[in-house]
Structures are given as structure tokens and as C-alpha cells.
GUKOLKOL-124361 format. One line per field, with one value per residue (C-alpha): z, x, y. Coordinates in steps of 0.5 Angstrom, whole numbers, plus 2048, in hexadecimal, padded with zeros to 3 digits. Example, Ala and Ser with C-alpha at 12.3 -4.5 7.8 and 13.67 -1.06 7.14 Angstrom:
<rofis>
up <- [810, 80E] .
east <- [819, 81B] .
north <- [7F7, 7FE] .
</rofis>
This chain:
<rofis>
up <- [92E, 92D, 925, 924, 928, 923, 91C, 91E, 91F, 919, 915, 918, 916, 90F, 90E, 910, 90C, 906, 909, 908, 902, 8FE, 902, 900, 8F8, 8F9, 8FA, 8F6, 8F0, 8F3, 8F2, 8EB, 8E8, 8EB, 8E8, 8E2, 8E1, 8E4, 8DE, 8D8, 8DA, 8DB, 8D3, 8D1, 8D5, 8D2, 8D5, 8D6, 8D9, 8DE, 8DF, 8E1, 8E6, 8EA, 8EC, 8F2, 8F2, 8F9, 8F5, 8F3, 8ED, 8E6, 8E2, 8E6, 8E2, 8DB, 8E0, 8E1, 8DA, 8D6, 8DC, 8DF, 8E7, 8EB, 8F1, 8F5, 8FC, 8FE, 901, 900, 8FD, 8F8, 8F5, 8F5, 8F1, 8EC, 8EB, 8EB, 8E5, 8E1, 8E2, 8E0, 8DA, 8D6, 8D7, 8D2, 8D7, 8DC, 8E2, 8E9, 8ED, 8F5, 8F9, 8FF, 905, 90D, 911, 917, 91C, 91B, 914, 917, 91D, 920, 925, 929, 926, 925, 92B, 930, 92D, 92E, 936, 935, 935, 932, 92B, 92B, 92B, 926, 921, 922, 922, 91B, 919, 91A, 917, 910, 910, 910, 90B, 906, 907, 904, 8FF, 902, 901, 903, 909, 90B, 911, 916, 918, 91B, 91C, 923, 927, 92C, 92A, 92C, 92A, 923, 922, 91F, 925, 926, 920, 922, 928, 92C, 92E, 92E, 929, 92B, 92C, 927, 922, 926, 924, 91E, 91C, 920, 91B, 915, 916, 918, 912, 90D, 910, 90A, 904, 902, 905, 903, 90A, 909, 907, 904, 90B, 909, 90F, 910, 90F, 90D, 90F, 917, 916, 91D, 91F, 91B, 91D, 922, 923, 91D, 917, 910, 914, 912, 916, 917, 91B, 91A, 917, 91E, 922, 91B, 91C, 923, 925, 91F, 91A, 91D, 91D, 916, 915, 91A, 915, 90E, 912, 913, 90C, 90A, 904, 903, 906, 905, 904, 90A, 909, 90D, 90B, 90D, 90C, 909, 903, 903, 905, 8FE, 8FA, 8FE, 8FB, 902, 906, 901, 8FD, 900, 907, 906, 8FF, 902, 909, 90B, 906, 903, 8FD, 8FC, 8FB, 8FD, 8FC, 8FE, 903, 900, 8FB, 8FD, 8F6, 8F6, 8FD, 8FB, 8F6, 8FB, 8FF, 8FA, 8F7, 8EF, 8EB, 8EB, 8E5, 8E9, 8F0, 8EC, 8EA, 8F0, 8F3, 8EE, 8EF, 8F6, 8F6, 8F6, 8F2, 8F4, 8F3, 8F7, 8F6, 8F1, 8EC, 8EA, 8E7, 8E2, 8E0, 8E0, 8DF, 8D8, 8D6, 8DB, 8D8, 8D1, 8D4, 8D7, 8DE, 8E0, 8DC, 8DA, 8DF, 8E5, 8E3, 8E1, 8E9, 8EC, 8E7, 8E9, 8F1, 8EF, 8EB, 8F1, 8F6, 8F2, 8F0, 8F7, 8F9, 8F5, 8F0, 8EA, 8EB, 8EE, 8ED, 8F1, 8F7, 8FB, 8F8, 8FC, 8FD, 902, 906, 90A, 90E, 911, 911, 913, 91B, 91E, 925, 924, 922, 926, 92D, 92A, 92A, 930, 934, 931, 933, 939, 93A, 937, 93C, 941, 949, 94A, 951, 956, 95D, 962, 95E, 95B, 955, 953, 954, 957, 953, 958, 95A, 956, 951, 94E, 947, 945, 93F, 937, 936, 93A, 936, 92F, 928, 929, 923, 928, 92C, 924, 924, 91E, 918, 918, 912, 914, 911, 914, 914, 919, 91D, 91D, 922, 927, 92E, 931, 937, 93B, 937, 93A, 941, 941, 93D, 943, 949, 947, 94D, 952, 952, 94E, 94A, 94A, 943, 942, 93D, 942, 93D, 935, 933, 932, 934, 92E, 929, 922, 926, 928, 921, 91E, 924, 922, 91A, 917, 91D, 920, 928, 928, 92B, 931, 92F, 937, 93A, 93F, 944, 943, 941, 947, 94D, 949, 94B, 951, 953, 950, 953, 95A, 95A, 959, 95C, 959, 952, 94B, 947, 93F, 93D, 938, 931, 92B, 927, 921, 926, 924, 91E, 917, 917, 91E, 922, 929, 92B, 933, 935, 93B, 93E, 939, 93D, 93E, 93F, 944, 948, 948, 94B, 950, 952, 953, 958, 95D, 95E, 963, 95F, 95C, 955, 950, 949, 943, 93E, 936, 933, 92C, 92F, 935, 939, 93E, 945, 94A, 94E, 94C, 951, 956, 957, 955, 959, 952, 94C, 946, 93F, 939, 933, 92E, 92F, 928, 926, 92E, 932, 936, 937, 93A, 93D, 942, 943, 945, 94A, 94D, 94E, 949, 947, 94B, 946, 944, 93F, 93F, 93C, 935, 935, 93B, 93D, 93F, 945, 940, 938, 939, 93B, 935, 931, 936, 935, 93B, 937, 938, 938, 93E, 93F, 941, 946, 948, 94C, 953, 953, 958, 957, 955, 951, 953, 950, 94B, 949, 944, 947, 946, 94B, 94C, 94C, 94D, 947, 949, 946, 948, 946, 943, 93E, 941, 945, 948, 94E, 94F, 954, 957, 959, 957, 95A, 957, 95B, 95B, 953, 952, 94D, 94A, 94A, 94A, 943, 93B, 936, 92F, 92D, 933, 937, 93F, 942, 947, 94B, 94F, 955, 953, 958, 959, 960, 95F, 95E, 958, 952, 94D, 946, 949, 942, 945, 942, 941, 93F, 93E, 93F, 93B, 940, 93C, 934, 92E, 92D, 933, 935, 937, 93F, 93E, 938, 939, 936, 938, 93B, 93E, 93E, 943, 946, 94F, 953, 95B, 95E, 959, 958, 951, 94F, 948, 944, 93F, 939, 938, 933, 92F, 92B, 92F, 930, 929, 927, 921, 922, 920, 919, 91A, 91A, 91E, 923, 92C, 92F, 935, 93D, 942, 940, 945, 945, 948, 949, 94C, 94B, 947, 945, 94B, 951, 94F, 953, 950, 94E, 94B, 945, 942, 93A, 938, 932, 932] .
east <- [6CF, 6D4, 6D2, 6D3, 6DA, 6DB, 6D8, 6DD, 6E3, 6E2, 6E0, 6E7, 6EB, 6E8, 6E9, 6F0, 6F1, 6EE, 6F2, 6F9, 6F8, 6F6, 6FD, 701, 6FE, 6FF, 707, 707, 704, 708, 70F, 70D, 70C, 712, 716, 713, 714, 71C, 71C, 719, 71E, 726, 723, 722, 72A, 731, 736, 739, 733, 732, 739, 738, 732, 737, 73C, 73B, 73F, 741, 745, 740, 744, 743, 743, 73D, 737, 73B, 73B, 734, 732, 736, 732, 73A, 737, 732, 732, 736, 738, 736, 732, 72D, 726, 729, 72E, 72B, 725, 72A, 72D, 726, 723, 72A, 728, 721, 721, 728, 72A, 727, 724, 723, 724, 724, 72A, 72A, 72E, 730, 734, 738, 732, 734, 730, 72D, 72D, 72D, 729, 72E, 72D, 733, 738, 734, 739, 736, 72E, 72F, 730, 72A, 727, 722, 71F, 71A, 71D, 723, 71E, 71B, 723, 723, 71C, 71E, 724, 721, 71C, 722, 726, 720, 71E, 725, 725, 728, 725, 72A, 72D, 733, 731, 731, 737, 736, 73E, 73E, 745, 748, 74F, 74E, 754, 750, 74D, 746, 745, 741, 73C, 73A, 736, 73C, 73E, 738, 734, 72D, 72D, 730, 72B, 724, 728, 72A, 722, 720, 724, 723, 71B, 71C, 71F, 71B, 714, 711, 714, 70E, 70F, 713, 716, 719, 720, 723, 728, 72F, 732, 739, 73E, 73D, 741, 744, 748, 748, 74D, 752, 759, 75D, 757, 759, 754, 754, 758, 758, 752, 753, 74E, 74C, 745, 742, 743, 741, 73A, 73A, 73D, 73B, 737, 731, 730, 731, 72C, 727, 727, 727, 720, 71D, 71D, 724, 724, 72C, 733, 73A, 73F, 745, 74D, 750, 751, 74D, 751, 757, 752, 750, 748, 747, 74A, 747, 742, 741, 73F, 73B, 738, 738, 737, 733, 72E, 72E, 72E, 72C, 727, 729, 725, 728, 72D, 734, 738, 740, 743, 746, 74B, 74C, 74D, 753, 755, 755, 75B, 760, 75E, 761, 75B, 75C, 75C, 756, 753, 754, 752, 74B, 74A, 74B, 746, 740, 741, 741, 73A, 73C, 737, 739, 740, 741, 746, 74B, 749, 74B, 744, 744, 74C, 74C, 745, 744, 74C, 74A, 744, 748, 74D, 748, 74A, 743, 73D, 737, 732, 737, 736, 72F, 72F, 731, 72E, 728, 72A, 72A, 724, 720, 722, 721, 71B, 718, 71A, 714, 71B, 718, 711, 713, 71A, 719, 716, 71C, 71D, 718, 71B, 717, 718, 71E, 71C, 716, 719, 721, 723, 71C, 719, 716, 71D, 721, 71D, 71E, 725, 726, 721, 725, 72C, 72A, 729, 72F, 734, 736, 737, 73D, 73E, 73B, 73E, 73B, 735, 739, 734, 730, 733, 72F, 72D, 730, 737, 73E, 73F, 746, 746, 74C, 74F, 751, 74A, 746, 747, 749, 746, 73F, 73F, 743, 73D, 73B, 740, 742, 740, 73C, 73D, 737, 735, 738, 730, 72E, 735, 736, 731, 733, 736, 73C, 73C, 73D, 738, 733, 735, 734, 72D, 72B, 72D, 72B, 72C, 72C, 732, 73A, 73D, 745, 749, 750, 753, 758, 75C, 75C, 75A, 760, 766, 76A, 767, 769, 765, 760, 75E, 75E, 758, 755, 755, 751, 74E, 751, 751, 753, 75B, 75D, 765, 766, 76A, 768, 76A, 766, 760, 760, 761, 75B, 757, 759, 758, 751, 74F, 751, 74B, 747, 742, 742, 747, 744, 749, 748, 74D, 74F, 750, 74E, 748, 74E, 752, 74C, 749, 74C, 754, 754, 757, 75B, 760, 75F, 758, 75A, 758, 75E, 763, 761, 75B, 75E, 761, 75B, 757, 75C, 75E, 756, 755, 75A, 756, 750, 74A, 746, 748, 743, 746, 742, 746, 745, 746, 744, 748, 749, 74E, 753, 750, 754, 757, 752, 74D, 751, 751, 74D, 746, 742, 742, 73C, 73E, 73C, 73E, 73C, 736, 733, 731, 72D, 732, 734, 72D, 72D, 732, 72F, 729, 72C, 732, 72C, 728, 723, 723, 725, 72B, 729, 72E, 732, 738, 739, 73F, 744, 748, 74F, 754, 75B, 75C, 75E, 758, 755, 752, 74D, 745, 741, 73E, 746, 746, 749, 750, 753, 756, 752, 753, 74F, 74A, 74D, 754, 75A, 75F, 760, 766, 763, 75D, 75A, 75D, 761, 767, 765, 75E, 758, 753, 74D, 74C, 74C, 744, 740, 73C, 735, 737, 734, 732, 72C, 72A, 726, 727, 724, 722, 723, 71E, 71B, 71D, 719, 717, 711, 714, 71A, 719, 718, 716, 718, 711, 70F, 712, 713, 714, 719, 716, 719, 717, 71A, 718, 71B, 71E, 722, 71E, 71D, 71A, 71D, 71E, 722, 724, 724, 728, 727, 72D, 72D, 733, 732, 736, 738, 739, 73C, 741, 742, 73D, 73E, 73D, 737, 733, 72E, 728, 723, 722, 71C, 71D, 718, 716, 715, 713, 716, 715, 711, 712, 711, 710, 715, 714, 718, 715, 71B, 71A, 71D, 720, 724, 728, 72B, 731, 735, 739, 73F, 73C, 739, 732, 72E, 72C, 729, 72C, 728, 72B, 72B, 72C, 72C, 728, 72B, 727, 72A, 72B, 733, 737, 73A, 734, 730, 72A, 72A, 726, 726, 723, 722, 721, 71E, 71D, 716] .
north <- [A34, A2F, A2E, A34, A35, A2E, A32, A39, A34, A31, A37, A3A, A35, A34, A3C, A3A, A36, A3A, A3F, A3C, A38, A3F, A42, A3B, A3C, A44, A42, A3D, A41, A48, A43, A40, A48, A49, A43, A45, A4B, A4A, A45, A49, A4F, A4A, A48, A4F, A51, A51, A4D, A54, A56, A50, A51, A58, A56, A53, A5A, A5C, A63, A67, A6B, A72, A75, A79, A74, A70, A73, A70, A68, A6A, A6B, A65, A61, A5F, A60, A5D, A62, A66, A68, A6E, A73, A79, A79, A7F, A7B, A74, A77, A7A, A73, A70, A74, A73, A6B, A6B, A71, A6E, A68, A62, A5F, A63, A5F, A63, A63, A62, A67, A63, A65, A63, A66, A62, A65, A6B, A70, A77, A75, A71, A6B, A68, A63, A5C, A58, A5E, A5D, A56, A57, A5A, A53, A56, A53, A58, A5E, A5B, A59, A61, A63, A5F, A62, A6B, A69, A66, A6C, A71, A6D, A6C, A73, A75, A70, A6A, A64, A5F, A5D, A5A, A58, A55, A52, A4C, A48, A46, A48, A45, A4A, A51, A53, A53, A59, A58, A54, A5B, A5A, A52, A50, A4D, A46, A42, A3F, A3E, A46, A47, A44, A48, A4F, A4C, A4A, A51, A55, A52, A52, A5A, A5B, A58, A57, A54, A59, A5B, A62, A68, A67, A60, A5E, A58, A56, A53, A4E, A4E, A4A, A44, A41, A3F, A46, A47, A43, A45, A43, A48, A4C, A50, A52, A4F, A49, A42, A3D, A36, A31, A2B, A2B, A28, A2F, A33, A30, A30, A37, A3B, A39, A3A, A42, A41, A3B, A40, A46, A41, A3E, A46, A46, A4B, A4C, A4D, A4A, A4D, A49, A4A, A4C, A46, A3F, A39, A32, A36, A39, A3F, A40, A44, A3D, A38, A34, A30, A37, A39, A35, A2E, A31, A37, A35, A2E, A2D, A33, A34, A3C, A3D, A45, A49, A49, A4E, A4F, A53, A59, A58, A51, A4D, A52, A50, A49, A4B, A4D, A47, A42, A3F, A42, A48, A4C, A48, A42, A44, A47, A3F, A3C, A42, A41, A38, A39, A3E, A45, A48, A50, A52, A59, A5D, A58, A59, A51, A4F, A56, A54, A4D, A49, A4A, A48, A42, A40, A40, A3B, A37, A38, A3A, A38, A3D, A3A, A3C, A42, A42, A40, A45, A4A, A47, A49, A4F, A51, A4D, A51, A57, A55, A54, A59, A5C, A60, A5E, A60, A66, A68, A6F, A6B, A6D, A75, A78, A7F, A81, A7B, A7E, A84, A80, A7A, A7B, A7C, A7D, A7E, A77, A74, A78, A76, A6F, A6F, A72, A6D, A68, A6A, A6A, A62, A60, A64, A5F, A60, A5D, A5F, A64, A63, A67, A69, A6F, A6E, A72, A78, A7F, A84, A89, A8C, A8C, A85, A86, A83, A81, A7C, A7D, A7A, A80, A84, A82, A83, A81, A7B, A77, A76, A73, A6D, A69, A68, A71, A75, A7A, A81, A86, A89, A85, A82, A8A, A8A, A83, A85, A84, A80, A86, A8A, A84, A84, A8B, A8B, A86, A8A, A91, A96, A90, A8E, A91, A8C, A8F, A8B, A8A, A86, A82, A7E, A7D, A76, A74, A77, A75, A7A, A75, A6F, A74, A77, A6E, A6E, A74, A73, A78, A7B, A81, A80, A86, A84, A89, A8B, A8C, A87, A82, A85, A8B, A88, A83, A89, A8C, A87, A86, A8E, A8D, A86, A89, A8F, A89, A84, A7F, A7D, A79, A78, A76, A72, A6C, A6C, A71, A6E, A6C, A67, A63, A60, A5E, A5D, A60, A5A, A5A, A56, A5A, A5A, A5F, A65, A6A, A6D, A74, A72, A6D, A72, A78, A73, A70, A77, A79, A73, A76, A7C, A79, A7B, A75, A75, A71, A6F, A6F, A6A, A6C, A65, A61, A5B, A58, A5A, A58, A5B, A57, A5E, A61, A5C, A5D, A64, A68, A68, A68, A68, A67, A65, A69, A66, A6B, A6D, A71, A77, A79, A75, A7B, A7C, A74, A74, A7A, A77, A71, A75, A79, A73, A75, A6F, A68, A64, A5D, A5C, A54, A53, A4F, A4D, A4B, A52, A4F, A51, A50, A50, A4A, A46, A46, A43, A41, A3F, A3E, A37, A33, A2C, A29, A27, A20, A24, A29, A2F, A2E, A35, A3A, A38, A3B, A37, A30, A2B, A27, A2A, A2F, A35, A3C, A3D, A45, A45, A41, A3E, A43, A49, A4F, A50, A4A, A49, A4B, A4F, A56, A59, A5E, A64, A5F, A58, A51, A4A, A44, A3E, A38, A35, A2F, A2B, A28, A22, A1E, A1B, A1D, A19, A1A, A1D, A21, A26, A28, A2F, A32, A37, A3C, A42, A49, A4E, A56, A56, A5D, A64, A66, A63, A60, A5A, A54, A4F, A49, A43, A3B, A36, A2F, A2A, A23, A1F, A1A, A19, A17, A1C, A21, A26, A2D, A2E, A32, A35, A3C, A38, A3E, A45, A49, A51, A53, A59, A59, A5E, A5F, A59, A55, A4E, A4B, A43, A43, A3C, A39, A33, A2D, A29, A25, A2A, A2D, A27, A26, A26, A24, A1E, A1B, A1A, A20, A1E, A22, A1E, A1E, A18, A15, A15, A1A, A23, A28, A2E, A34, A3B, A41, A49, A47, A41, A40, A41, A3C, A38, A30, A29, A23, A20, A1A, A1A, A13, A0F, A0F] .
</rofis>
């Protein structure tokens, strides 16, 4: 029996072997025809052809078929399978060399089915789940024609003042790097599919630490803190296979990224080893004009020697290049480089054996907004809302007598819910609920849910329109006055009182900073003026940032964060209230008590003068006069409608060496009464190094389900690995000597050993 479990093994692994040769061979022929057939097609182009492959058009106009036909653009930004097909068949029946056109567009989370913003899908903790988020939105945007997507958006922030925090996964890079990779995968599977579409990650680069928190901003760091506190989500994403990188607005090193050689190529192709396309951000080669750095003939040079081989929207390359290349200024095979980037990413997405692979005209109506993806959507928007507080055990409510739904967001236009970066059909964003609606949907004849609006957004009408933008909420011409003593007279009929208060889906987002992340000020007083009632009251808060919530958290008995939770968030958001499902949400990024905290990150260094924990100020140390360092809710942070035990963390042994691993374990047990998912954390401290260390970095999470009473052992693998770091010679390196390692159910509460790292 033993010879012939031997025979098996060793026939096993022959096959194997054979297996991943003829697989190795397989892509190795596959990439030789391609080269080939890349090569033997840039021969047969024009220099206006080449050119014309690297004009990416946003801008869709009558002139747009004449571009096509002399071979002067290589893709659009758009939508609709209609007329994706149209522009489609102009390219393959007159153009020379027809030459297929890819359509790209911003499908940040979610097509027609919309999923919460990416900073709530990444409280979720979920890969899983965001990996299936990226994989239904891949399916509703090819089926519409897209095949091309900028996203994810992978810039760390520590700066919530900065709109697009809400697209990102918040402050933390090894986060942020599991989210990056799960997206990329769900999105691009293997390319092989109808189904599958090129992912684009964004912004190449550290554009999320922009000065003043204000977008477009300058960024400026030492290159030791860009690759320790940034560039890993970026590295994650390129080592999942991402075939596309777009170039970012801000400068780095006082250069813009778009004409940054360093960024784009030494970095990017050279350290990082991206082998696809890079594409810039809309319009900035224009941008870099307006920035000092040239005319646009100029800043279209610096573009193409830096590595961007898309121009968006400038229309720089088409302009300029070859009046450039005359000159001397750029030479053929920079060019032809780019061009080649081009026609790849075309080619491996199967456009050049099947142009119509993305023009299915029957794909949209079994595909778009279904049962399925809604119910994902829905399921999903429910992980990611955060508990933030529940005293007395308010939550979950019961599905029976008066509940007063009061705010400007319990009732306004349904694409609220949507957030951010939403251009819907009407066809299928007609038929998203309001809040109100939802609420109403989930109680039926068991409960009367009564509405009043309370307040405005804003109570200055020209602020309220900035934050609003494009989206009608629908503003109440009665004074405040008049709306406040109808909230009033509708909450006291009532017993108990959700109020559904924060910012408009516009505040956050692109160009959508804040210089004062606090509650609005009518929305301040509605609250205020319902806490002096007597009823329980239960704060819903819609943002796409964190947000300053220090009165907040002294008031009001409970209140759950719901960012902007999709297209079935008003469905979700009921099934959490009534306890339908129980919330395990935990915050990415650290919510501050004041503006005036930030920017923070819970993975700080320490201070030579450090502030004792639990302290207030104290002369001579890293601290603010009027309130504490802590944060009004840290990163990891959410509560649960149940309760969790941390106990008996141990160690499988004091000591690592270079090549092995150790295992740090520990018992998680449900004390409360309702099932639940509880995401436990590990951190690790380096205790002494080189450079300072920060106090603690998440190295590691566990989403588990418990039921009542039932307990769970949760373990964690160290290795080396998890113990590196860039150092002063940015050289990525462990450094033996003693680490702590933390687990807990936040960043805050946390259970703790030591370590040794040894040499050998």
C-alpha cells in the first residue's frame, strides 16, 4: 500500500509538473503572438495613427465619428451599449486600420445597482464581499458596454477634510492593500469573459495627503513616509495583475505626477514592476499648464518621457506630439511605447478578436439591476454601517407603536442613498426608495412611522446648493422656525425618534472639501431641540467621510453610521434598525472630536514628549489645550447588538527566526443574546528601530460569525514579513529585537505580548 500511495504521489506530481510547463509554455506562446501581432500592426500605422491611439475622449460630440474614421482617438468615456456599438462599427468598417476603440468609465461602486461608497465597503472588513461588489459591478458595466474602469481608488488619507477620502479604504495600508487586490480581482477575473473588465488604479500618486485637505492640492513628504504610509495598496493592486494605473492631480516633489519621471517610471515600471498601461487623470496634461511647467506642447513632452501613454481629455498628444517629434523633443520610440501600451490592453481584452465582445444589446435587461445584485447590494450595506453608540440598548428598535422620522435625509430625493460618483438611468434609480419609503416598507401595519422634515441641510440656501450640486433635495422654503415646531409637534406623538441627519451625498467626493467637519447648523439645532423631548432618540448619520461627532457622543443615546449605503440602503438601514440583521461594521478611519484634530492616524509615531494615556494637557508635552489627543471614535472601532469577550491571548512562542513563523491566539466568545460577526484585529509594535516606529500597526483581521454564548479560538500567523519596513535607505527590511503584538476587537482595547525577532 505504501508503494503505491509513493506511485500516486510521484505520478501527482509528474502531471503537475507537465501541467505547469504546457501552462507556462501556453503563456509564453500567448504573449509571443501578441508581441507579434502588436509589433506587425505599430508597422503598418501612420505616426497620426499612433498618435490617435493615445486620445482618450470624455467629451462625446458630433464630430466624434469624423476622430473615429481618421484613426485620431483610441477610446472614449462613456456609456450605453447603443451607442458604444454605434462608435464600435464606425471603427471596424472605416478606419484604415480598424483598430478597436475601448470605452471606459468612473464605475466607483456600483453601475446601475449601486453598492456603498468604498470608505463604508471597507468597514465591512469583508474581502469577500467587496471582491463580489467589484465582480456585479464589472457585470452591469460590460453589459452596457463598458469595459474599462477607473477604479479602485487606492490613496490612504489621513485628512478627512479631503473629499475623496470617501472613494478610498481610509487610513491604513495593510487594509487598504486586501480591499485594493480584492477589487482588482472581482473586477478583472481572468479577462477572458464578456463579463470581465480592465480595472484602473488610482491616483498614482500619495494624492491623498494633499495640503489643507483641499483636492488637487500639493503633496509633499519625504519618500520614507510614501513608501511606509502609502505605497503599499498601489503595490497590492499592480501584484493582483491590474492592468491600468492613472496618473494623479497633485504634485509629488514639487513635480506634477502627470510629468514625473521618478513616479512613473523609476518607481512605477522599475521598483514596482508595472508592465500596463498608465493612463492620466482627466484633463491633467491641460492642468500641468496652469500649474507652471509649460505651454501644452511642453507639458505633453514631460507627460510622454515621464510614462503616461493615455492622454484624457487634453487632448496634448493629438495637438502637439507630432510637431514635438519633428523637433526632436520626443523620439519615435516613445511613442511607439505608449502606443504599444495601448493596443496590449486592447488586445487582452479579446477587442481585437472580437470587437463586439462588449456590445451585446441583449445583455442590459437580464443583466442590469437584478434580484441577485440588488440582494447583494443590500446585504453589503449592511456590514459596512458602524455602531457607534447604543447606551441603554435603544437598538434595535421594535417594529410597533409611533416612530418619528424626522431630518433633511429622511425623506429626500432617493439617489442621496447613492453617494458619490452616481450618474444612474433613471429607469432603474426611478425605482430606489427614500428612507422614508424603506422604513415604511419594513414596519407595514405594525408599526406608523410619522415624517417631518425639521430642517434644511444647511440653513444658508446658497451653502446648501454648493453641497447639494447637482442634486435636488428638495429645499423647504419655510423658516427654520416653522420647520423645527413641526418636528417637534411630530416627534412628541411619538415613542421613540430617528433622526436622519448629516451630509447631502454632493458634500463628499471630488472638489467636495470641508474646512468643518461638524454637524450643520440647523441640523445642530433640530437635533439639539429633539434631545430635550424625553424620548429615546436614535441618530442615523449619512456621511462619505469622518466626521466630528464630539456632542454628538455625549448626547444622544445612540447613534449608527451609515455613510451612503447604495441603491438598497433604505431596505439596509431597516434591517439593521429592527434588528433584522445585528451590525458589525468597524471604522477605517478615526472619527475626530474637533476639525481641528486632524490630520490623524492611528499608526503615529511616538513623541519625545509624549502625552500620558487618559490625560488631558500636560505643559511640555505633545498635546492641545481644549481637548484631548483621543479621538471621538478610533480606527476599528464599532459596536455590536451583542457583546464580545477578548481572553487568554498566547503566544506559540516567545521567539521568531528569520525563516520561520509563530502564532498569536486568541479566545473570542459571544456573551450577549443575539448572534452576531465580530472582526477581530491584530497589531504589532517594533519596540526599537532604526527610524521611529509607529505605536501599532493592524497587521491582520479575522471576520467571524458566533452565535449566543458561543466561543471561538481566532489565530494569527507572524512571520517575517509583517515585520518589514523601509528604512532610512529605503531599503525594505525586518530588524531583529523585541515587537509587541496586540489583538482586540479596535485599536484602542487591545490585549498584549512580546516577541523576539532573531537572526537566525
Amino acid at each position: 500500500m505504501k508503494k503505491v500511495v509513493i506511485s500516486l504521489f510521484i505520478l501527482f506530481c509528474c502531471f503537475s509538473s507537465v501541467a505547469q510547463a504546457i501552462g507556462v509554455r501556453k503563456n509564453g506562446a500567448d504573449n509571443q503572438n501578441k508581441n507579434l501581432f502588436i509589433s506587425q500592426l505599430i508597422k503598418k500605422m501612420t505616426i497620426d495613427e499612433k498618435i490617435g491611439q493615445l486620445n482618450l475622449l470624455m467629451d462625446i460630440n458630433e464630430r466624434c465619428p469624423d476622430f473615429i474614421k481618421k484613426g485620431q482617438v483610441g477610446g472614449f468615456l462613456m456609456k450605453g451599449v447603443d451607442k458604444i456599438r454605434e462608435f464600435q462599427q464606425i471603427a471596424i468598417e472605416n478606419s484604415r486600420l480598424k483598430i478597436p476603440l475601448i470605452f471606459g468609465y468612473d464605475v466607483i461602486h456600483g453601475y446601475e445597482t449601486i453598492f456603498p461608497i468604498p470608505l463604508a465597503m471597507s468597514c465591512s472588513w469583508d474581502m469577500a464581499a467587496i471582491e463580489n461588489a467589484a465582480r456585479t459591478a464589472a457585470i452591469e458595466a460590460s453589459a452596457d458596454g463598458v469595459c474599462w474602469t477607473y477604479s479602485p481608488m487606492v490613496d490612504i488619507c489621513h485628512d478627512p477634510r479631503w473629499g475623496r477620502i470617501s472613494e478610498g479604504a481610509g487610513e491604513d495600508p495593510f487594509l487598504g492593500s486586501a480591499v485594493a487586490k480584492a477589487m482588482v480581482k472581482g473586477y478583472q477575473e481572468d479577462l477572458s469573459s464578456n463579463t470581465d473588465i480592465i480595472s484602473c488604479v488610482k491616483h498614482f500618486a500619495f494624492y491623498g495627503s494633499p495640503d489643507g485637505g483641499l483636492d488637487y492640492n500639493t503633496v509633499d513628504m519625504s519618500r520614507v513616509r510614501m513608501y511606509n504610509d502609502y505605497l503599499a495598496p498601489y503595490k497590492a493592486a499592480i501584484d493582483a495583475g491590474v492592468r491600468s494605473v492613472m496618473s494623479s492631480y497633485n504634485t509629488v516633489e514639487n513635480i506634477p505626477s502627470t510629468g514625473n519621471h521618478w513616479l512613473l517610471t523609476d518607481l512605477l515600471r522599475n521598483q514596482l514592476g508595472f508592465k500596463g498601461l498608465v493612463v492620466s487623470d482627466a484633463n491633467a496634461i491641460e492642468g500641468m499648464t496652469i500649474q507652471g511647467m509649460g505651454d501644452m506642447q511642453h507639458c505633453s513632452v514631460l507627460a510622454m518621457k515621464a510614462g503616461v501613454d493615455f492622454d484624457m481629455n487634453s487632448k496634448g498628444y493629438i495637438a502637439t506630439l507630432k510637431k514635438s517629434l519633428s523637433e526632436g523633443k520626443v523620439t519615435m520610440s516613445e511613442i511607439d511605447r505608449a502606443c504599444r501600451h495601448v493596443l496590449e490592453m486592447k488586445y487582452d481584452l479579446g477587442l481585437f478578436q472580437n470587437p463586439y465582445k462588449y456590445c451585446d444589446l441583449n445583455r442590459p435587461q437580464k443583466d442590469i439591476y437584478t434580484t441577485e445584485h440588488r440582494a447583494l447590494a443590500r446585504k453589503i450595506a449592511t456590514e459596512s454601517f458602524v455602531l457607534l453608540k447604543n447606551e441603554g440598548n435603544i437598538l434595535p428598535l421594535q417594529k410597533r407603536g409611533k416612530i418619528a422620522l424626522i431630518g433633511p435625509l429622511a425623506n429626500s430625493n432617493s439617489n442621496n442613498m447613492t453617494g458619490s460618483w452616481f450618474w444612474g438611468d433613471v429607469k432603474y434609480a426611478s425605482k430606489y426608495l427614500s428612507l422614508l419609503q424603506g422604513l415604511q416598507k419594513a414596519v407595514g401595519n405594525k408599526a406608523e412611522i410619522l415624517y417631518a422634515k425639521g430642517s434644511n441641510l444647511y440653513g444658508d440656501a446658497s451653502l446648501e446648493k454648493i453641497a447639494v450640486g447637482g442634486r435636488n433635495l428638495g429645499r423647504d422654503g419655510r423658516t427654520d422656525e416653522e420647520l423645527l415646531n413641526e418636528a417637534v409637534k411630530v416627534a412628541s406623538q411619538c415613542d421613540v425618534i430617528v433622526a436622519a441627519l448629516g451630509e447631502g451625498a454632493n458634500m463628499c467626493g471630488e472638489s467636495r472639501c470641508r474646512s468643518d467637519l461638524s454637524l450643520p447648523d440647523v441640523q445642530h439645532q433640530l437635533l439639539a431641540k429633539l434631545l430635550t423631548l424625553g424620548k429615546p432618540v436614535v441618530m442615523l448619520n449619512f456621511c462619505g467621510r469622518p466626521v466630528a461627532l464630539s456632542w454628538e457622543q455625549k448626547h444622544v443615546p445612540a447613534i449608527l453610521n451609515v455613510w451612503f449605503g447604495g441603491s438598497e440602503a433604505p431596505d439596509a438601514i431597516a434591517d439593521v434598525l429592527f434588528g433584522d440583521v445585528n451590525p458589525s461594521g468597524k471604522l477605517t478611519a478615526s472619527f475626530p472630536q474637533c476639525t481641528g484634530q486632524i490630520p490623524y492616524f492611528y499608526n503615529h509615531f511616538t513623541t519625545s514628549s509624549p502625552l500620558e494615556k487618559g490625560k488631558w494637557f500636560t505643559d511640555f508635552t505633545t498635546s492641545y489645550m481644549d481637548v484631548s489627543n483621543d479621538m471621538a471614535f478610533p480606527f476599528g472601532y464599532g459596536l455590536s447588538y451583542t457583546t464580545y469577550k477578548y481572553e487568554n491571548m498566547q503566544l506559540s512562542s516567545p521567539s521568531l527566526t528569520s525563516n520561520g513563523k509563530i502564532q498569536a491566539v486568541v479566545t473570542v466568545t459571544n456573551t450577549g443574546k443575539y448572534d452576531g460577526d465580530e472582526i477581530v484585529q491584530m497589531y504589532i509594535h517594533d519596540v526599537v528601530g532604526s527610524i521611529v516606529r509607529p505605536v501599532k500597526e493592524l497587521k491582520g483581521f479575522r471576520r467571524i460569525h458566533l452565535k449566543a454564548g458561543e466561543s471561538k479560538k481566532v489565530s494569527f500567523d507572524i512571520d517575517k514579513s509583517l515585520l518589514k519596513f523601509y528604512n532610512s535607505e529605503l531599503k525594505y527590511v525586518a530588524e531583529p529585537g523585541t515587537f509587541q503584538v496586540m489583538i482586540g476587537p479596535n485599536s484602542e482595547d487591545l490585549q498584549m505580548k512580546d516577541f523576539v525577532l532573531k537572526d537566525n
